[in-house]
N, C-alpha and C positions, 0 to 999 in steps of 0.2 A: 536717169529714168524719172519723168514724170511721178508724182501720188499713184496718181488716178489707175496708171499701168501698172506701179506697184502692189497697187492694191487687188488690183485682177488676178496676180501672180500671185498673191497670196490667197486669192477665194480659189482659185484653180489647185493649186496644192492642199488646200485643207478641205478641196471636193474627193481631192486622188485617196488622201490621207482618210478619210471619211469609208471610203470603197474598199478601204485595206491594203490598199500601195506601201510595205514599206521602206519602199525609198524614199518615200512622200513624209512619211513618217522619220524616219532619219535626219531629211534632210530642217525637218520643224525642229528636231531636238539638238542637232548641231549649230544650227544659230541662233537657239535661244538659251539653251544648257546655261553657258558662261555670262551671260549678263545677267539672266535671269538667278543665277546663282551669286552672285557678288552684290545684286540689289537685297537679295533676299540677309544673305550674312549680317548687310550693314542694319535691317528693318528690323531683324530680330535677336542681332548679337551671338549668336550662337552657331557656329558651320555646323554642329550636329543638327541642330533644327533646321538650318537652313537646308541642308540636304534631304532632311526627310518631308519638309515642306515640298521643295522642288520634285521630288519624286510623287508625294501626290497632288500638283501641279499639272503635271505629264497624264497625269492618271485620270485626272478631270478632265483634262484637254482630250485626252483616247473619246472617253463616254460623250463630250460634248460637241466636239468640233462639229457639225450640224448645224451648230447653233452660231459660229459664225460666220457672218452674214456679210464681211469685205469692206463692213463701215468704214474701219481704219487699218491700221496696219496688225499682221496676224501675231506680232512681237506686242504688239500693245495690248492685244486680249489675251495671250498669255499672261503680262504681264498684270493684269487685272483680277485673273484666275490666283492668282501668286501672292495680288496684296490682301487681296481677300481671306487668302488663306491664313497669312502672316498676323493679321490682325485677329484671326479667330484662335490661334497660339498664341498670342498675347493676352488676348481675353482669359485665355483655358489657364495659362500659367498663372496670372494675377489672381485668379478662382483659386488654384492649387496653394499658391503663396498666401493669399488671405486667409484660407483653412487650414493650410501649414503652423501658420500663427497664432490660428485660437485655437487649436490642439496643443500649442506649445506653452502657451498662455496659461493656460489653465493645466496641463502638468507640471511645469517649471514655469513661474512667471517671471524670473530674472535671467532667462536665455537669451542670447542677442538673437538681431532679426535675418532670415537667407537673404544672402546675396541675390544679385542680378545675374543673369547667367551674362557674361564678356568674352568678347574675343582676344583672350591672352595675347597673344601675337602682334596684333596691332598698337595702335598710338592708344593709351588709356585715358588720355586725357579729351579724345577727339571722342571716342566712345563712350565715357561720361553724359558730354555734350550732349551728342547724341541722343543717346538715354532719356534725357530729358528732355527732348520734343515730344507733340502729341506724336502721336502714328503717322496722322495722314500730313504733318506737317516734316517729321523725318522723310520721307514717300517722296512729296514732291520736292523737298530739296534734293534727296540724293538722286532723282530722275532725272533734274533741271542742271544739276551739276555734276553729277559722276558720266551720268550716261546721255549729257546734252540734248534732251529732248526738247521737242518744242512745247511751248504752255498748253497748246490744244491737243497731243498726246501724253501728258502730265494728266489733263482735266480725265481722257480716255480711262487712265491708269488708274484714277483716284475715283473712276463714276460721278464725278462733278461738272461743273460748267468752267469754263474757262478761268473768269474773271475768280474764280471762287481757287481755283490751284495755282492764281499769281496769289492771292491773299496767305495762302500755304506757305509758297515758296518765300515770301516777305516777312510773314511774321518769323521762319523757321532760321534763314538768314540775319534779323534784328537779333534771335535769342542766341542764338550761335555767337556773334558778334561780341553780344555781352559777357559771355561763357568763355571763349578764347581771345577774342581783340580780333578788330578789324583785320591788321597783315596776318593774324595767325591764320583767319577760315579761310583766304586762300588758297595758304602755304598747304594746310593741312588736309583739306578736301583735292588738291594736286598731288600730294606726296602718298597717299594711302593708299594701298592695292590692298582688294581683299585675298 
């Protein structure tokens, strides 16, 4: 199926979806639920957050869908609705975690510092890594490599230009590299299910 028709098919279901169809509605949360949930785990480390991100994901999406307009595809403005989000829990926890510290600081100034919230489960070493991307530079690598997007709906994802989410994907790839080894980002960005 052609973009162009795709993308019809997708302003046609988020017009039904809009009107209160929901089937229309089912069917946006059945195909996006699970990528949209496995992007989000990797972005913020956390499946608790990630899940209650994702649900008010869905919840923006209810109030806004209006507002998309069939530019690209309806997975990539969920998906935008989702980094946004992610990013404004990462802001909020780093706030929490910074005041966390001078509350701590200043009662006990020999306490060690909170942890990152991680996902147990997974490879720790690969989630380290991770960790230490910027935001939008974890984003567009794990778009470009978990869920094979193309650069122009990476850029959709990230609200940037093109050229500007290869810059992402390149710098997040070189630091990776250095982090695990060449063969390992492969191995490990293949072998990881969230």
């Amino acid at each position: 199926m052609n973009q162009a028709r795709s993308e019809q098919q997708d302003l046609e279901l988020a017009r039904r979806a809009g009107e209160g169809d929901e089937r229309a509605w089912r069917e946006i949360y059945d195909r996006g639920c699970q990528p949209l949930f496995n992007f989000l785990c990797y972005q913020v480390g956390d499946r608790d957050a990630a899940m209650d991100i994702l649900q008010d994901t869905f919840i923006t999406a209810m109030k806004r869908i209006d507002r998309y307009r069939g530019d690209g595809p309806l997975q990539g403005w969920l998906r935008g609705i989702a980094l946004r989000k992610s990013l404004d829990w990462r802001r909020s926890l780093a706030r929490k975690i910074r005041l966390g510290e001078a509350l701590r600081r200043e009662a006990e100034p020999a306490q060690a510092p909170a942890a990152d919230p991680r996902l147990g489960s997974e490879d720790a070493e690969l989630q380290r890594a991770l960790a230490k991307l910027s935001p939008r530079q974890r984003a567009a690598l794990l778009l470009r490599e978990l869920e094979e997007l193309s650069f122009r709906e990476v850029a959709e994802a990230l609200g940037c230009r093109e050229a500007t989410a290869r810059v992402h994907h390149h710098r997040a790839r070189e630091a990776m590299r250095g982090m695990l080894g060449a063969a390992a980002l492969s191995d490990e960005l293949e072998g990881v299910q969230p």
